[in-house]
C-alpha positions, 0 to 999 in steps of 0.5 A, a space after each residue: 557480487 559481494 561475498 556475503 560473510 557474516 551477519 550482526 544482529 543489533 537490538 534497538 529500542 524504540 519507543 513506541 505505543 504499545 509437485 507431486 508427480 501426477 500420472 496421465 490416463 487417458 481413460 481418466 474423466 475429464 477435470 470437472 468444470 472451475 466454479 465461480 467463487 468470488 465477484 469484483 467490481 471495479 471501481 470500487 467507490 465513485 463519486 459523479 456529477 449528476 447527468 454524468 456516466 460512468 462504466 463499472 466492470 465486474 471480474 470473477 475468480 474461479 475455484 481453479 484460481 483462474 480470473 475472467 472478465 464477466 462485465 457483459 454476462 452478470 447482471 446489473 443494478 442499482 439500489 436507487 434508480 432514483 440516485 443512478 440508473 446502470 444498463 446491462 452493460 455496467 454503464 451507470 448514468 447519475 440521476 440526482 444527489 444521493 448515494 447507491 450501491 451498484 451491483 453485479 450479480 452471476 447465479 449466487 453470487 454478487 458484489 458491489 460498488 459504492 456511487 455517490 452522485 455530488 451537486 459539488 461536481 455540476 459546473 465542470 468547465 475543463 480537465 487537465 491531465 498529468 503528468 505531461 509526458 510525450 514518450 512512454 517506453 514500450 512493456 512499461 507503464 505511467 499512471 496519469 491524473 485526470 483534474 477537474 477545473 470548475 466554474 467557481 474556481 475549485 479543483 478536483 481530483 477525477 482520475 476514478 471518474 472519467 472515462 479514459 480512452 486509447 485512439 491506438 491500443 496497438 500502441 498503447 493501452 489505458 485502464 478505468 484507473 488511468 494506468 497507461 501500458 505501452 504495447 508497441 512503437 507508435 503515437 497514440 492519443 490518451 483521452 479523458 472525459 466527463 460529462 461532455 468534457 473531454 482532454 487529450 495529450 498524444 504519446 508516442 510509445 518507443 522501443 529504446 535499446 535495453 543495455 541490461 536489466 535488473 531485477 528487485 529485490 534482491 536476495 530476500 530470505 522469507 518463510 514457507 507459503 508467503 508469496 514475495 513480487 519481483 520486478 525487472 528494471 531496464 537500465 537503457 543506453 542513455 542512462 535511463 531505467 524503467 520498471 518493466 511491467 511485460 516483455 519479461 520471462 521469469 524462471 525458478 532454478 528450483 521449483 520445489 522451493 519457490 515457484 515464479 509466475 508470469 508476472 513477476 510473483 513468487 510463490 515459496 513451497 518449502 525450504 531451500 535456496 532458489 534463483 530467480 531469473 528475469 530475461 528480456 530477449 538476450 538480457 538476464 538477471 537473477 538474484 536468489 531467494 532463500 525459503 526458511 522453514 517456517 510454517 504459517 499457523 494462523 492469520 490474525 485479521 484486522 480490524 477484527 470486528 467492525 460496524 459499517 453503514 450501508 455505501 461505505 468502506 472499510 479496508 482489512 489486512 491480514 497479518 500472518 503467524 509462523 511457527 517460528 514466532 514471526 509475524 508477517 504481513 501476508 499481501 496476496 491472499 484470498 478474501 471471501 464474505 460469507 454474505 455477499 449481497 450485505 457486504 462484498 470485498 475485493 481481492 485487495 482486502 478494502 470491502 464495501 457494506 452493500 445492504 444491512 446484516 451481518 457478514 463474516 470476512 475471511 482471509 485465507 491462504 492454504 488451509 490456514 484462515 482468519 475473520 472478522 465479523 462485520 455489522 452493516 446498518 442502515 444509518 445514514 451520514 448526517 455530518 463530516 468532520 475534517 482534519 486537521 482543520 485550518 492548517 498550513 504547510 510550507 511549499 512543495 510538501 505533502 500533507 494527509 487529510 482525513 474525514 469522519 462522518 456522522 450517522 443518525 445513530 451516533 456512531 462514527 466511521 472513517 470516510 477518508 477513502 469514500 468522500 469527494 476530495 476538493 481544493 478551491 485553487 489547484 495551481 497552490 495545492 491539489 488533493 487526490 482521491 485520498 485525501 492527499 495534498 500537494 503544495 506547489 505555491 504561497 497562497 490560501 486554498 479551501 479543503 473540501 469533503 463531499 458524500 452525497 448532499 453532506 459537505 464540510 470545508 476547512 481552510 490551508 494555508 500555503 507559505 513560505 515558513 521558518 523551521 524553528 525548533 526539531 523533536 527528536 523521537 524517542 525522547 527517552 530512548 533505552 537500549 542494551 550495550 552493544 545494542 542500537 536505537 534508531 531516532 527521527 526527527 520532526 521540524 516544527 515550522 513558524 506557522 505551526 506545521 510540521 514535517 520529517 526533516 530529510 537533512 539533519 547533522 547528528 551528535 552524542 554528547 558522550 560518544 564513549 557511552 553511544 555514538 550515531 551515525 548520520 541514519 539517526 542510528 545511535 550504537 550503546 557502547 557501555 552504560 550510562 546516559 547520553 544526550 543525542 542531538 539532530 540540528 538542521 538550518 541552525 536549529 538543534 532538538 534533543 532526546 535522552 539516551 539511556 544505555 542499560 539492560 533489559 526490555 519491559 513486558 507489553 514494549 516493542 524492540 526494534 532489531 537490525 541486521 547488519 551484514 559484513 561482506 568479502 571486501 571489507 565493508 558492511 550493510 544493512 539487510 534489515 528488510 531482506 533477512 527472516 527474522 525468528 523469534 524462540 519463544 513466541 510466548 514472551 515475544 514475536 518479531 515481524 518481517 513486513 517490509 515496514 516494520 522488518 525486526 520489531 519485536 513485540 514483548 508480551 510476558 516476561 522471560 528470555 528468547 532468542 532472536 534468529 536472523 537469516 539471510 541466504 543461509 547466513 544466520 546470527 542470534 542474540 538474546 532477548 530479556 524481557 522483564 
């Protein structure tokens, strides 16, 4: 391993919008029982054809933070038996067209899933599966898809819908999602069915010889109470690697810092520098983790208030807020409604409006807690909107569609997430449950969302296209001396669409004022202006470089860390150091993975930008004006 010497920090603008020790006795009363505190129910949003069955679950989290499987003791039903029926079994059989919420219920407490049930869905004729793998390593997983093919030629993605099956668990198991998980050398059969429709494909599950592993990240610096997920990759003898999912026992050298649970799942107490270590069998790895003191003082939820109709869904995120001016997005926290039968959310943050009133979400970690206030009202969806309408993109692409419904009442919600996604040809483009396309072929294809008796349809195009012009963002970039920018570039195809370019050959006009490497990553030497330039396929783009000093109010600057090491060479650590910020009032500075060294300016005045990494720590200043 390197030996890491010394860290620049670089400051690049962006334009942007705005244990304690516990004695035993044995004439101590026993711990009282662990109480349940919240319901999940999974999946959370499903879409049926009528006739069709699908099988909910319901998992609790206990007070001692335990979680149980609760699917045969809860009880079951349906706010429209006449829309869907659910037994007590958390089987539910679509009846007609319509929507319903069902819930699951233990003693108080309760939450729900939304099942729309589609007259676009009557007409299955097969389902084909994907990827068409043969073999799956053992300890190691591989999600499949479930698509549907229907009498009047269309495509849809069924992989929530259908009910998937194991013929050997001993070999391998399969989850209510599709997740495949290999459990021990063996053939198995993974079956997916749908109203009488059924599609299978055999996996032999083998037990390769494992040469090394390795584990990720590695040496991430974060702050106190943030918990951070570590994964094990085998590296096999053909050369192979695979993510590791079981088989792997995790260690902490120091447990006052971090602690690492079975799966992978570190969480940090206080600060010091840890190594985590992962062994399989006679093979280990370890990287370190370094915990600054930094102290979570508040959670900012997001969006912090919110109006939803009944059935539909609406995802949160919490950002958390240290002490020392960073910002960090906080993955594994515990989300709570205050009224669960009017709203219920899930451990990962996405909540579904059960029955109208008023509920308050709270995100906690700690003692530390945020929420928002969220208004579910009975009004129904009377239309939806797609976008974009009428699109192309060329082949072996992937393009983002979204939905907006409208309620009787005139207001609007984002339905990305809840519609019935379709496409009329899925051999030239599919579309997941997300409403995300694949291209894989020249040709016209129409793009459907469905909720309930309420459709809409826009038409793609599919073609081999000519780029034929590059924008280059930002167009008026500003930075400091010494300091770096960070630029992109967009291609703008012959039939209208666009795309990030991957390859693309970067220039400055003076590269005495600023120079930029083939990143996008452009460095201000002195002051002056500068033309930078991103060219691919013989087509160039432009933007303005503006070396001088000093960030407005209400703007955001971008910062990179960049590590100098034993052996001569450098690198970016940009995502794996803590970034601080020494005045939080003129400006905060965020640490998620996305968005690591962003600065936030919100008052005018100068604060220090801290960056470090394993206890290796650089600084500069900040003006903002």
């Amino acid at each position: 391993m390197r030996k890491f010497n010394w860290i620049s920090a670089l400051l690049f603008s962006v334009a942007l919008a705005s244990c304690s020790n516990v004695s035993s006795n044995k004439n101590q009363s026993p711990a009282p029982a662990a109480t349940l505190s919240t319901l999940q129910v999974t999946p959370a949003s499903v879409s049926l054809a009528t006739h069709a069955s699908q099988q909910f679950h319901a998992t609790g989290l206990f007070s001692d933070g335990s979680t149980q499987d609760l699917t045969s003791s809860v009880t079951w039903f349906s706010s429209d038996s006449g829309v869907a029926t659910i037994n007590t079994g958390g089987m539910a059989t679509a009846v007609t067209t319509g929507v319903t919420n069902v819930t699951a219920k233990s003693g108080t407490t309760q939450a729900s899933a939304t099942l729309a049930v589609n007259n676009a869905s009557v007409g299955l004729t097969s389902i084909t599966l994907s990827p068409l793998v043969s073999t799956l390593a053992v300890h190691t997983t591989q999600q499949l898809t479930a698509t549907g093919a229907y009498a009047d030629g269309s495509s849809r993605d069924l992989t929530s819908n259908v009910t998937w099956s194991s013929s050997s668990a001993a070999a391998a198991t399969v989850d209510v999602n599709g997740l495949v998980t290999g459990v021990a050398a063996g053939t198995t059969s993974i079956t997916a069915a749908l109203n009488g429709i059924t599609q299978s494909m055999t996996l032999t599950i083998t037990a390769p010889t494992i040469t090394s592993i390795s584990i990720t990240p590695e040496g991430f610096t974060v702050p106190i109470g943030i918990s951070q997920q570590f994964v094990a990759s085998a590296v096999y003898s053909d050369g192979s690697s695979q993510d590791l999912v079981s088989g792997v026992t995790w260690t902490s050298s120091l447990l006052s810092a971090a602690t690492i649970d079975a799966n992978g799942s570190a969480t940090t107490l206080a600060a010091g520098t840890t190594t985590i270590t992962a062994t399989v069998g006679s093979l280990t790895d370890s990287t370190t983790l370094t915990v600054v003191p930094a102290h979570l003082t508040s959670i900012s939820v997001l969006p912090a208030t919110a109006t939803m109709a009944v059935g539909t869904l609406q995802p949160f995120t919490a950002t958390g807020i240290f002490d020392d001016g960073s910002t960090q997005l906080l993955p594994s926290i515990q989300w709570s409604s205050s009224a669960s039968n009017v709203l219920s959310i899930a451990s990962t943050g996405l909540a579904t409006a059960v029955s109208t009133g008023t509920s308050t979400v709270t995100a906690a970690s700690g003692g530390i807690s945020g929420s928002a206030t969220v208004t579910v009202t009975s009004a129904t969806l009377v239309s939806l909107a797609i976008a974009p309408l009428n699109s192309s993109m060329p082949i072996g692409a992937t393009r983002q569609f979204t939905a907006t419904g409208t309620f009787n009442d005139s207001t609007t919600e984002d339905m990305t997430l809840s519609v019935l996604w379709g496409s009329s040809n899925g051999s030239i483009a599919s579309i997941d449950d997300k409403g995300l396309v694949s291209s894989s072929a020249t040709g016209q294809v129409t793009i459907s969302a469905n909720w309930g008796s309420i459709n809409q349809s826009t038409l793609l195009t599919v073609s081999t296209v000519k780029l034929i012009s590059i924008t280059v963002s930002p167009a008026n970039g500003r930075v400091a001396p010494h300091t770096s920018a960070l630029f992109t570039a967009v291609g703008n195809f012959s039939d209208g669409s666009t795309a990030n370019l991957k390859t693309v050959s970067w220039k400055s006009s003076k590269p005495q004022f600023a120079s930029i490497r083939s990143s996008g990553l452009a460095h201000g030497k002195k002051a002056g202006t500068v033309t930078i330039s991103a060219t691919s396929f013989g087509v160039t783009g432009t933007a303005t470089l503006v070396i001088g000093t000093g960030v407005s109010s209400g703007s955001t600057q971008q910062f990179a860390a960049i590590g100098s090491f034993s052996d001569g060479t450098t690198q970016d650590i940009t995502y794996n150091s803590h970034w601080s910020s020494s005045a939080a009032t003129i400006a905060t500075i965020a640490n998620n993975p996305s968005v690591a060294g962003l600065a936030t300016t919100t008052s005018p005045g100068t604060t220090t930008i801290g960056v470090n990494s394993k206890g290796t720590t650089n600084s500069t200043s900040l003006l903002v004006q």
